[in-house]
PyMOL Python script that loads the backbone (N, CA, C, O; Angstrom):
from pymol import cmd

cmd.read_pdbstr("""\
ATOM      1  N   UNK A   1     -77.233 172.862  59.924  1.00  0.00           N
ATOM      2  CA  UNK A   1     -77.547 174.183  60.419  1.00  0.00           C
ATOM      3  C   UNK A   1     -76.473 174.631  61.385  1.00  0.00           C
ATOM      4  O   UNK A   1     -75.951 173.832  62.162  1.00  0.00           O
ATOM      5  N   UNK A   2     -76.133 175.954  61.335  1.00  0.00           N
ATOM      6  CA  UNK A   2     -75.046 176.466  62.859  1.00  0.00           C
ATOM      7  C   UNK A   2     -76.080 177.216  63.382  1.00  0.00           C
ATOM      8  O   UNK A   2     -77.153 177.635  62.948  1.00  0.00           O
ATOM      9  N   UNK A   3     -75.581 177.265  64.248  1.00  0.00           N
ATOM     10  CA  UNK A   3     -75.674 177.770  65.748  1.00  0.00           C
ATOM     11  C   UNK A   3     -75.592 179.252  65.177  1.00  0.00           C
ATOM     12  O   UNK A   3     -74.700 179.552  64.384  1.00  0.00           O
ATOM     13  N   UNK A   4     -76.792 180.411  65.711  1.00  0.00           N
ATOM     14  CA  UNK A   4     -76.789 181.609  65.387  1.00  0.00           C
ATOM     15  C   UNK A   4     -77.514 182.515  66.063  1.00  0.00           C
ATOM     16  O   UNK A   4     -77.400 183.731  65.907  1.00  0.00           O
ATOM     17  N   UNK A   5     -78.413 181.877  66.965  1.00  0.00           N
ATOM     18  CA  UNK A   5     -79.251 182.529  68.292  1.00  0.00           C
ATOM     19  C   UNK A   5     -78.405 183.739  69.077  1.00  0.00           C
ATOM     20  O   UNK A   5     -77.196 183.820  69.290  1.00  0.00           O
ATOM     21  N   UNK A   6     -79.458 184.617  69.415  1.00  0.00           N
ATOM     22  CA  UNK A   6     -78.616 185.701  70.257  1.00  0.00           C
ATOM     23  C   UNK A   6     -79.111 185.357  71.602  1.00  0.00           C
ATOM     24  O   UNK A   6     -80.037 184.547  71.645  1.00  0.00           O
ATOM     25  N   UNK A   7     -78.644 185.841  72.724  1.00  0.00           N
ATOM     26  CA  UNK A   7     -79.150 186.164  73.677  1.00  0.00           C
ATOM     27  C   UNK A   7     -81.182 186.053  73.733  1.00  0.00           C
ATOM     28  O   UNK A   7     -82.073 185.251  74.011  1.00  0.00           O
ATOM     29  N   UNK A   8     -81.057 186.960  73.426  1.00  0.00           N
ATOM     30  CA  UNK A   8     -82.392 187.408  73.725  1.00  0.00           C
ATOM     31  C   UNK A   8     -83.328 186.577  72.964  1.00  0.00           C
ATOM     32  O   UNK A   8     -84.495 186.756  73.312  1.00  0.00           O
ATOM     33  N   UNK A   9     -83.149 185.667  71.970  1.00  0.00           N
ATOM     34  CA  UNK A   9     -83.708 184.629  71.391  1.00  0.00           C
ATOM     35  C   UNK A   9     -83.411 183.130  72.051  1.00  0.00           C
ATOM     36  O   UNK A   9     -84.118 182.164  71.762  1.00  0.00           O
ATOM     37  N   UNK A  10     -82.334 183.048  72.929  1.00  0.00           N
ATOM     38  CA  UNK A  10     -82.212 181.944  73.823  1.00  0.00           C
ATOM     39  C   UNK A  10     -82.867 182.148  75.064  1.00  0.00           C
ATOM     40  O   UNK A  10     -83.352 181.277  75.787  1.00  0.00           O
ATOM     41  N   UNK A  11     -82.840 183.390  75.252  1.00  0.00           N
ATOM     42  CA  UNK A  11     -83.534 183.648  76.579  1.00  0.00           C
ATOM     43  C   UNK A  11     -85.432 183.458  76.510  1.00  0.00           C
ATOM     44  O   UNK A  11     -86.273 183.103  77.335  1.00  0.00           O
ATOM     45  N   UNK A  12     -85.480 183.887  75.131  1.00  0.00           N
ATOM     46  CA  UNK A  12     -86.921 183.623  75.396  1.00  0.00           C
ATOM     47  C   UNK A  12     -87.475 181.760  74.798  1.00  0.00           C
ATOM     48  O   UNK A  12     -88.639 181.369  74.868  1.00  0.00           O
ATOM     49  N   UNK A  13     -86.290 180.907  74.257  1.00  0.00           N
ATOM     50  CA  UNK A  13     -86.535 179.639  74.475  1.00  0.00           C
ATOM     51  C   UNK A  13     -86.537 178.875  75.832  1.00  0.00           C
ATOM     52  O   UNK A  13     -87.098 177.884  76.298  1.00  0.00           O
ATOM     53  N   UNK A  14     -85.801 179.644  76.167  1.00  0.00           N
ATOM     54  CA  UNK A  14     -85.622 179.249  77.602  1.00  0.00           C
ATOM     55  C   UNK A  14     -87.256 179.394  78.846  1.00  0.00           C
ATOM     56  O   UNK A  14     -87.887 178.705  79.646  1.00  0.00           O
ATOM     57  N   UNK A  15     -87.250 180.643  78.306  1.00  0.00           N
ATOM     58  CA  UNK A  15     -88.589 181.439  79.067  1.00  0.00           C
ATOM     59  C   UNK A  15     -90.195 180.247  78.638  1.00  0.00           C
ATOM     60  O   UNK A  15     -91.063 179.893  79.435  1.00  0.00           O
ATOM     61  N   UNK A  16     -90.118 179.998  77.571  1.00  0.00           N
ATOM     62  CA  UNK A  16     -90.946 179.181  76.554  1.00  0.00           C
ATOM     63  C   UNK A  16     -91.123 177.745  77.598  1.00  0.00           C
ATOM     64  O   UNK A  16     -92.149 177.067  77.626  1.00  0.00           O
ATOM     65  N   UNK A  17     -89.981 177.494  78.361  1.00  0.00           N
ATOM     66  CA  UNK A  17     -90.142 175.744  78.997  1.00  0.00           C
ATOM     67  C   UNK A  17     -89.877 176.055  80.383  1.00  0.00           C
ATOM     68  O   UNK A  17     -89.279 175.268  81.118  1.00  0.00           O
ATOM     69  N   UNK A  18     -90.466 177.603  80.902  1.00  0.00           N
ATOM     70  CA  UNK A  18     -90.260 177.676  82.251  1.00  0.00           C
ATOM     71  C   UNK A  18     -89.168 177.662  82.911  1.00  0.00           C
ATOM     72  O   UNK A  18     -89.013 176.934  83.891  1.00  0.00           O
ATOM     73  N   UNK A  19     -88.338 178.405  82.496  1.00  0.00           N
ATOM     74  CA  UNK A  19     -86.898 178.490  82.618  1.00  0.00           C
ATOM     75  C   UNK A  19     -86.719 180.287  82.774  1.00  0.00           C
ATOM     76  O   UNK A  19     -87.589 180.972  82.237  1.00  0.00           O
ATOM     77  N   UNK A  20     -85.749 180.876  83.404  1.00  0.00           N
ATOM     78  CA  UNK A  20     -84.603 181.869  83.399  1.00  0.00           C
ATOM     79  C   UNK A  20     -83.342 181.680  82.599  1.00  0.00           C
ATOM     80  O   UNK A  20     -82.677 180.674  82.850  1.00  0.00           O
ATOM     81  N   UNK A  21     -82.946 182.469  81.717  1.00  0.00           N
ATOM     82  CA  UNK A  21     -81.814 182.314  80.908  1.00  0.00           C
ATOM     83  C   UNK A  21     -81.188 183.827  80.735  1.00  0.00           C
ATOM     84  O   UNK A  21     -81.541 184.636  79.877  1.00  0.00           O
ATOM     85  N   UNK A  22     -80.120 184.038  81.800  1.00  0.00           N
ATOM     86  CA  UNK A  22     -79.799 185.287  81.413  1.00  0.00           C
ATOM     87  C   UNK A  22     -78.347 185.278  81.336  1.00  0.00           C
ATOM     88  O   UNK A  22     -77.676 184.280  81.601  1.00  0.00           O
ATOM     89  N   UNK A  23     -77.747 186.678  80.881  1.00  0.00           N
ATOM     90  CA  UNK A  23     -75.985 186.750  80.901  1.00  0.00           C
ATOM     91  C   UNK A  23     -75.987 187.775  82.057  1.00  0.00           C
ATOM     92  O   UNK A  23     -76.878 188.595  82.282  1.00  0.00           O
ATOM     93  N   UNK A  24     -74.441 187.530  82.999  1.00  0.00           N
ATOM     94  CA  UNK A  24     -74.336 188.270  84.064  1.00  0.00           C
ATOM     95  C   UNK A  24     -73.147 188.806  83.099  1.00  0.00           C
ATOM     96  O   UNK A  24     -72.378 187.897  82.787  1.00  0.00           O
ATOM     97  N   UNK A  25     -72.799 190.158  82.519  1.00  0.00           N
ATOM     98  CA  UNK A  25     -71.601 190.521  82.413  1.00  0.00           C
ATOM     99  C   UNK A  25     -70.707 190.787  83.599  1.00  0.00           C
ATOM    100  O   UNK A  25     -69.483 190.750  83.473  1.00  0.00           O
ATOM    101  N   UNK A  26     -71.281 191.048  84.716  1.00  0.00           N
ATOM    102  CA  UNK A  26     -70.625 191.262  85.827  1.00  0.00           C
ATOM    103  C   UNK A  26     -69.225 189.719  85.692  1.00  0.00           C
ATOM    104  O   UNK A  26     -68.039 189.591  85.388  1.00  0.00           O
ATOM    105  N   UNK A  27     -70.183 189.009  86.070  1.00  0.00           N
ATOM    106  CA  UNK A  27     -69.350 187.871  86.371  1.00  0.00           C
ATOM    107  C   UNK A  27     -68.460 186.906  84.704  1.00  0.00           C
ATOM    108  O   UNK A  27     -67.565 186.086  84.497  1.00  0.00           O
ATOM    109  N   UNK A  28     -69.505 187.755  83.890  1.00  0.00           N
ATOM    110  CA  UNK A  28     -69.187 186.927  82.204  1.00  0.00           C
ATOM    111  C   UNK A  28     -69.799 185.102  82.087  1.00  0.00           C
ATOM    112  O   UNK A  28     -69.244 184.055  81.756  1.00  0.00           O
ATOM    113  N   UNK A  29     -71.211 185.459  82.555  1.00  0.00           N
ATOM    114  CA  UNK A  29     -71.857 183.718  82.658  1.00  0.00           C
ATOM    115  C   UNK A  29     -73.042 183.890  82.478  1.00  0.00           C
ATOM    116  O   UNK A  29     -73.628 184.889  82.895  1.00  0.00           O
ATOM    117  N   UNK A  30     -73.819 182.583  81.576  1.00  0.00           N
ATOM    118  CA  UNK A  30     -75.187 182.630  81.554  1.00  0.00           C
ATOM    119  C   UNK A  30     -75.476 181.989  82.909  1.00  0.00           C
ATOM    120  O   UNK A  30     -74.882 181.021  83.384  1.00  0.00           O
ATOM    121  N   UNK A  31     -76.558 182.731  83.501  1.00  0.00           N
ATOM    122  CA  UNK A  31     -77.180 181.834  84.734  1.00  0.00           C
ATOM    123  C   UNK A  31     -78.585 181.015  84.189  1.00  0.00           C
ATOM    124  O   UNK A  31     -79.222 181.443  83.227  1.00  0.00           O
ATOM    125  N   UNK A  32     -78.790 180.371  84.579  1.00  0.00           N
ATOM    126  CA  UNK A  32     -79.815 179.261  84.142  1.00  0.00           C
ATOM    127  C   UNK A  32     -80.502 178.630  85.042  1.00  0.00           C
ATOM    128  O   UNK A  32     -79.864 177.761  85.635  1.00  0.00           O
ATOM    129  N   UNK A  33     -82.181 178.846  85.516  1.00  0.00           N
ATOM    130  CA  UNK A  33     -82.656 178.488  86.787  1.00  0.00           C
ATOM    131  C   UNK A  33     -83.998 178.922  86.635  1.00  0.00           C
ATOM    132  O   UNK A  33     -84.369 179.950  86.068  1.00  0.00           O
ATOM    133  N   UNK A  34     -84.871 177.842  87.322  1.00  0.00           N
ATOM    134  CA  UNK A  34     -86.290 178.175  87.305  1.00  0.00           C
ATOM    135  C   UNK A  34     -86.967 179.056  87.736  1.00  0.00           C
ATOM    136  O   UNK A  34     -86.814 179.604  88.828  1.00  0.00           O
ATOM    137  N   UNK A  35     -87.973 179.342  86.749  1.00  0.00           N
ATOM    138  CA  UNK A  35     -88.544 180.800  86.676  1.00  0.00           C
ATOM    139  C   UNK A  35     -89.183 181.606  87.892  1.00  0.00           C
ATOM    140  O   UNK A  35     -90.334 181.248  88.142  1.00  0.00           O
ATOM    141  N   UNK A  36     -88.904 182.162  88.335  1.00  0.00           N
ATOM    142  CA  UNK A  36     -89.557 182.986  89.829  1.00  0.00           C
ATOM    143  C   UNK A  36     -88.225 181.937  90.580  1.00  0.00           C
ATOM    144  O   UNK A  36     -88.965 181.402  91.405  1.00  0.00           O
ATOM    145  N   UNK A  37     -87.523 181.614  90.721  1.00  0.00           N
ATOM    146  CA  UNK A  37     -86.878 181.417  92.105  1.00  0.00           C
ATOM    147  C   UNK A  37     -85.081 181.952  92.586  1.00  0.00           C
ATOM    148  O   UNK A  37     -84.503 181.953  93.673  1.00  0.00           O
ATOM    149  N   UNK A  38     -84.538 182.457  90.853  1.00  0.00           N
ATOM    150  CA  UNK A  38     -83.493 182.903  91.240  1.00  0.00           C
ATOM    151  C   UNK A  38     -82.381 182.583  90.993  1.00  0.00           C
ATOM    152  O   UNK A  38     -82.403 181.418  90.597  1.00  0.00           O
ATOM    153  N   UNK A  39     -81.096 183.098  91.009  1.00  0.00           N
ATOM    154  CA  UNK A  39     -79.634 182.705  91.017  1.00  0.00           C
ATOM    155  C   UNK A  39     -79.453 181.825  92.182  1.00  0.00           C
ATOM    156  O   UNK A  39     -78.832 180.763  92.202  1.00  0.00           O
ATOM    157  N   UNK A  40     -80.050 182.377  93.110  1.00  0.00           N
ATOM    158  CA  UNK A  40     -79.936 181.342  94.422  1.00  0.00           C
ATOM    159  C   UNK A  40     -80.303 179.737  94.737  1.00  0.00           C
ATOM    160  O   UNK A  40     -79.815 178.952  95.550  1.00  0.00           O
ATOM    161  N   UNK A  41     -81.203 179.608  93.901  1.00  0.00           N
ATOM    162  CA  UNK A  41     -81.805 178.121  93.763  1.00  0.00           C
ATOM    163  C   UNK A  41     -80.536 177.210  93.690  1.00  0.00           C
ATOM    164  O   UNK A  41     -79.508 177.642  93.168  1.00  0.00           O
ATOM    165  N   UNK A  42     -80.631 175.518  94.391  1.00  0.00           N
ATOM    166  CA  UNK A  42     -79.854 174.768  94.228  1.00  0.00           C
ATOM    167  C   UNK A  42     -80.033 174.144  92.836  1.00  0.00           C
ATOM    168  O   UNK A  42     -79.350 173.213  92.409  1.00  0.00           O
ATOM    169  N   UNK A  43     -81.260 174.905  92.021  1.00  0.00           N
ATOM    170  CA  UNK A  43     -81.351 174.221  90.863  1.00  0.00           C
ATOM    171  C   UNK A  43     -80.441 175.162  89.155  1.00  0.00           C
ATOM    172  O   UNK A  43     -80.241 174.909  87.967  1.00  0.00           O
ATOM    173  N   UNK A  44     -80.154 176.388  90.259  1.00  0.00           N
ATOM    174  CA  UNK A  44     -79.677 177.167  88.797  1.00  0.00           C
ATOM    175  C   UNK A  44     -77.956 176.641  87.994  1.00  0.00           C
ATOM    176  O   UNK A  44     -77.062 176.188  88.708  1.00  0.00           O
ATOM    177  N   UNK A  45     -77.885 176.714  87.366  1.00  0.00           N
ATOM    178  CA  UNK A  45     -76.507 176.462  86.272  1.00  0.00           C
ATOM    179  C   UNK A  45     -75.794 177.631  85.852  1.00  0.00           C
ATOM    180  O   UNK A  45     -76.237 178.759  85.633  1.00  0.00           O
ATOM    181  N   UNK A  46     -74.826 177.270  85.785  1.00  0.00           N
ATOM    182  CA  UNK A  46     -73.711 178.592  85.228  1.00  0.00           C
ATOM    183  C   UNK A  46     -72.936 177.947  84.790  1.00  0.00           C
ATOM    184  O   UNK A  46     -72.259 176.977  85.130  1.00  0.00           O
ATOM    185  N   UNK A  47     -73.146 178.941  83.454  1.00  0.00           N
ATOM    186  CA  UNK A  47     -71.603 178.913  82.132  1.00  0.00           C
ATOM    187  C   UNK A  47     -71.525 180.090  81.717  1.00  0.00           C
ATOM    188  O   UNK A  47     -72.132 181.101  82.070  1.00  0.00           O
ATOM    189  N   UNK A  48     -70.134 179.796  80.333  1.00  0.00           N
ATOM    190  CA  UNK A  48     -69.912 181.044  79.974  1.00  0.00           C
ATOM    191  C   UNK A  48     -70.316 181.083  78.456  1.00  0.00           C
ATOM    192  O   UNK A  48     -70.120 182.026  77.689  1.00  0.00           O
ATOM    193  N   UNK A  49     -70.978 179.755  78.134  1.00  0.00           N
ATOM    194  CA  UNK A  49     -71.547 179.019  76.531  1.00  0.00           C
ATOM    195  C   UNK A  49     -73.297 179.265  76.679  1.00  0.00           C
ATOM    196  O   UNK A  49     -74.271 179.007  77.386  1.00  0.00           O
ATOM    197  N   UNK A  50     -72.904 179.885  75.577  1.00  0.00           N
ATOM    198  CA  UNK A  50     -74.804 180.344  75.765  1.00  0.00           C
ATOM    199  C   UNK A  50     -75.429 178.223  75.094  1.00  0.00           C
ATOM    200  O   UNK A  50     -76.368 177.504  75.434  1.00  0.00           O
ATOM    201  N   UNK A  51     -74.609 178.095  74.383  1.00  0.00           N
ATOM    202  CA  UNK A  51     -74.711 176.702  73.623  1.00  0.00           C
ATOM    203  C   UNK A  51     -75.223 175.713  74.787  1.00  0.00           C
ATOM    204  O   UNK A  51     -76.378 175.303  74.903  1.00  0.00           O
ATOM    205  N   UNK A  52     -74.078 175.397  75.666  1.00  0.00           N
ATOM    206  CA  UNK A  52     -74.445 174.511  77.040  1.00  0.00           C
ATOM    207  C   UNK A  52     -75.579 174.879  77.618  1.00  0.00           C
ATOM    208  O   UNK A  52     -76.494 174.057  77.641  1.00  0.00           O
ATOM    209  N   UNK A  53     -75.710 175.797  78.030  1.00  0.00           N
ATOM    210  CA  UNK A  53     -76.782 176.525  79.040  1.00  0.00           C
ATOM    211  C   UNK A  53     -78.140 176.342  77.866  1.00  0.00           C
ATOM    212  O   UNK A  53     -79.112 176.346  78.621  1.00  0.00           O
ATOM    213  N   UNK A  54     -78.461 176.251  77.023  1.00  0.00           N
ATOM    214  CA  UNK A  54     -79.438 175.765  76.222  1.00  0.00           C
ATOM    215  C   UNK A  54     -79.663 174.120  76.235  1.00  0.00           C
ATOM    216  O   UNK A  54     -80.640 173.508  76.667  1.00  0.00           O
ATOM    217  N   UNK A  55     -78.796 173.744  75.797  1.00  0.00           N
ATOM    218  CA  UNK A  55     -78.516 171.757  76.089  1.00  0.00           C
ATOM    219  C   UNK A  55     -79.139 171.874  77.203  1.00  0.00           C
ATOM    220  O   UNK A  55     -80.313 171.504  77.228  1.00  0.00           O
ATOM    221  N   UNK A  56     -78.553 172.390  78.358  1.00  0.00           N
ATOM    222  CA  UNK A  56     -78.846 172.019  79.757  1.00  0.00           C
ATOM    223  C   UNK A  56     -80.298 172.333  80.157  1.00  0.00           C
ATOM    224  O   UNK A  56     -81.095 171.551  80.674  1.00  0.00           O
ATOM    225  N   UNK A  57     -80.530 173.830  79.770  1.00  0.00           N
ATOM    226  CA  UNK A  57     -82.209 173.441  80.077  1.00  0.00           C
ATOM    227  C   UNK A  57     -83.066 172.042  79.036  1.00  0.00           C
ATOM    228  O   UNK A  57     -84.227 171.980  79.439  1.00  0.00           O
ATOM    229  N   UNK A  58     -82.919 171.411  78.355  1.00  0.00           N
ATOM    230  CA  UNK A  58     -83.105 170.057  78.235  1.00  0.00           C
ATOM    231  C   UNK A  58     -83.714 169.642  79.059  1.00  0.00           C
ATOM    232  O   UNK A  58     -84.919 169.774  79.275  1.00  0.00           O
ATOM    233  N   UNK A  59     -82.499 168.773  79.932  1.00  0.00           N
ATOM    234  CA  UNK A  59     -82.627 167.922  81.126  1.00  0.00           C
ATOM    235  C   UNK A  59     -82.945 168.545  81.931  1.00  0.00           C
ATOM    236  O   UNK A  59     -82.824 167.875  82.957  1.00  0.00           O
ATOM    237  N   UNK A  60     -83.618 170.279  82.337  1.00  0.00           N
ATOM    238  CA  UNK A  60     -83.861 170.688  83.757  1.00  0.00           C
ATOM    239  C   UNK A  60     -85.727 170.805  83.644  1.00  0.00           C
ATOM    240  O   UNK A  60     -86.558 171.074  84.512  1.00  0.00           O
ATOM    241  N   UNK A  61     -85.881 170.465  82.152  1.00  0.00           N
ATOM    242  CA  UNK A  61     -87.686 170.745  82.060  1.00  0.00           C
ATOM    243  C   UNK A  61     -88.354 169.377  82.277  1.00  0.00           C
ATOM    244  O   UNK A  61     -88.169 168.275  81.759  1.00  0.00           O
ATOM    245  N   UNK A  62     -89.177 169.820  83.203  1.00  0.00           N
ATOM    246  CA  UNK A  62     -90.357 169.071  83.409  1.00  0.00           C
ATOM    247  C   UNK A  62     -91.427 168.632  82.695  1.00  0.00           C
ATOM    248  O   UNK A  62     -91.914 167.547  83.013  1.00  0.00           O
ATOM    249  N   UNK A  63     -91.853 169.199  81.872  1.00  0.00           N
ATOM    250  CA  UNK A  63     -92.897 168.737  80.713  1.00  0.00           C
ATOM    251  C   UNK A  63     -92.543 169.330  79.793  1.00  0.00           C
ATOM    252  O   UNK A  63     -92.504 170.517  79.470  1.00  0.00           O
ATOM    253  N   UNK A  64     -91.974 167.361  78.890  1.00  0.00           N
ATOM    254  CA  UNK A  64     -91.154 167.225  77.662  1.00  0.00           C
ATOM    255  C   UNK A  64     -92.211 167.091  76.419  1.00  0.00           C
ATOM    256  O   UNK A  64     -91.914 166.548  75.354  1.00  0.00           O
ATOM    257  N   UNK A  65     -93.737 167.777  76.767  1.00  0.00           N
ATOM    258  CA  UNK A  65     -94.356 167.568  75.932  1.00  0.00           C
ATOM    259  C   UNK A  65     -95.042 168.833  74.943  1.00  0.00           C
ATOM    260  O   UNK A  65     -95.677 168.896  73.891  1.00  0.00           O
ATOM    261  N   UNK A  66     -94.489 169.793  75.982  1.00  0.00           N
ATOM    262  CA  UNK A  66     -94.832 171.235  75.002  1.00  0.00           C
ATOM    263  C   UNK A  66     -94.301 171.312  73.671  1.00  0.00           C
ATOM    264  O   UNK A  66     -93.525 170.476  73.208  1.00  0.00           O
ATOM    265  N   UNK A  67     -94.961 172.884  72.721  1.00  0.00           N
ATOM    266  CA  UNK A  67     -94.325 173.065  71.776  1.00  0.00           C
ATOM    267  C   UNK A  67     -92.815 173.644  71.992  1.00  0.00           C
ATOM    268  O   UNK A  67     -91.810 173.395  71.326  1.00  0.00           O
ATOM    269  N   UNK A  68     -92.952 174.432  73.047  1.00  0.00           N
ATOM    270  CA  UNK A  68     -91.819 175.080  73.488  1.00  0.00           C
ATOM    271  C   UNK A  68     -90.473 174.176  73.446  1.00  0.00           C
ATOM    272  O   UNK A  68     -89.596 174.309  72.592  1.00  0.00           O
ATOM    273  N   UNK A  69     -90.446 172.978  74.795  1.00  0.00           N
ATOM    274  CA  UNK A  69     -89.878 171.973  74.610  1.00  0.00           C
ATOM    275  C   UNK A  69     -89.546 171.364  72.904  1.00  0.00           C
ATOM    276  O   UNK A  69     -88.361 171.148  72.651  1.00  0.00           O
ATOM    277  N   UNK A  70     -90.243 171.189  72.155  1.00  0.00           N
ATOM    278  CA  UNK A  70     -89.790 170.377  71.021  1.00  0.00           C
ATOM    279  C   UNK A  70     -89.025 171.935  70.278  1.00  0.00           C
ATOM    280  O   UNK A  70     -87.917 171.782  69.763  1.00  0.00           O
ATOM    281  N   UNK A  71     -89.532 173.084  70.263  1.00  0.00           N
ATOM    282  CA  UNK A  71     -88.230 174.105  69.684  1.00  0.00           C
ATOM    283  C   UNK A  71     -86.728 173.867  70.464  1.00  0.00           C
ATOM    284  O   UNK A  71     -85.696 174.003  69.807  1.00  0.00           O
ATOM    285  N   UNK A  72     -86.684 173.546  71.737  1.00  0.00           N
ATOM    286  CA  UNK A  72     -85.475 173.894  72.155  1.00  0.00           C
ATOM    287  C   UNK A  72     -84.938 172.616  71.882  1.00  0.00           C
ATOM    288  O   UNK A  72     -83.757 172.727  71.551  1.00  0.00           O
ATOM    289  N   UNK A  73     -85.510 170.930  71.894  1.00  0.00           N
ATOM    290  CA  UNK A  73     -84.997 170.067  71.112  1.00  0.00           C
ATOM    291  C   UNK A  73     -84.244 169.903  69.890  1.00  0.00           C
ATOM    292  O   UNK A  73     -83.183 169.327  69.648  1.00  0.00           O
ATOM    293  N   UNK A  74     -85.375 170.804  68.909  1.00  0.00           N
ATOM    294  CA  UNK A  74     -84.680 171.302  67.660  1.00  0.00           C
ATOM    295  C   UNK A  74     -83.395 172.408  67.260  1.00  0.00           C
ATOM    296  O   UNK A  74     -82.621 172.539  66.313  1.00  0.00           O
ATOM    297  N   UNK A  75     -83.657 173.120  68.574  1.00  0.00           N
ATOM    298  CA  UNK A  75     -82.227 174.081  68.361  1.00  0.00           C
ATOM    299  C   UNK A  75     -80.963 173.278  69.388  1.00  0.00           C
ATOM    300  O   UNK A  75     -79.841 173.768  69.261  1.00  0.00           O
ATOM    301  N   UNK A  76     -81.039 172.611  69.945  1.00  0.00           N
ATOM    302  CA  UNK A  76     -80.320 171.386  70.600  1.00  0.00           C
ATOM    303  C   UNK A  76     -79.349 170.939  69.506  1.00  0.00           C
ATOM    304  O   UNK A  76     -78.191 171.325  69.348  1.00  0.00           O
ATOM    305  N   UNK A  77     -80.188 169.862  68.626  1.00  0.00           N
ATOM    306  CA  UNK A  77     -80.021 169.397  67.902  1.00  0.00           C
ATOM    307  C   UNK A  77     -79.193 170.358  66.827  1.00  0.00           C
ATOM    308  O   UNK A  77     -78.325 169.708  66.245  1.00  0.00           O
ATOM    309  N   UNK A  78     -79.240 171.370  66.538  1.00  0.00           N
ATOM    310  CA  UNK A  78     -78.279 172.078  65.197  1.00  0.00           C
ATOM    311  C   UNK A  78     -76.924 172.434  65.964  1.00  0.00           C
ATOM    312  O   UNK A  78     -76.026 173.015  65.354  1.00  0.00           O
ATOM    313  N   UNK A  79     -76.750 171.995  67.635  1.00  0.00           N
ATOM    314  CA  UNK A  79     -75.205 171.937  68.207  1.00  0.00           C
ATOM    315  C   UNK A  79     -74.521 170.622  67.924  1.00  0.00           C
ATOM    316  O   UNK A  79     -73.562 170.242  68.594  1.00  0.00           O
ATOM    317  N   UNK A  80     -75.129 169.797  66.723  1.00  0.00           N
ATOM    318  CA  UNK A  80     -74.591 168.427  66.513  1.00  0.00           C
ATOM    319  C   UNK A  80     -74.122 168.375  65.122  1.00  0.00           C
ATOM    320  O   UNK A  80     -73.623 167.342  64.677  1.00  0.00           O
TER     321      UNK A  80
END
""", "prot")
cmd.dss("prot")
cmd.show_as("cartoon", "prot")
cmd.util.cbc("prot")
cmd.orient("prot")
């Protein structure tokens, strides 16, 4: 499978495992950070790969047992 997600379909996988996933064109970066707390959090991520910033919420979710979680596993997995 490739990689073919837009924005707004990563953003709402993201949204799905309690996550923020947005693009700043200002700056040209996805920011990546838990939901209600912000760009400001010591927990948010920035790139300019919508690809990474998906991988990465991975390792930033807390319960690896949702359905949500096992979609973003599976779209993980088609960056291999």
């Amino acid at each position: 499978m490739s990689f073919n997600l837009n924005r707004k379909e990563a953003a709402a996988i993201a949204r799905g495992v309690g996550l923020t996933l947005r693009w700043n064109a200002e700056w040209g970066e996805y920011q990546l950070y838990p939901k209600g707390v912000g760009v400001e959090s010591p927990d948010a991520y920035f790139t300019n790969c919508l690809e990474d910033a998906l991988c990465t919420a991975r390792f930033m979710v807390e319960d690896k047992t949702t359905e949500a979680y096992v979609r973003l596993e599976a779209v993980c997995a088609e960056f291999s």
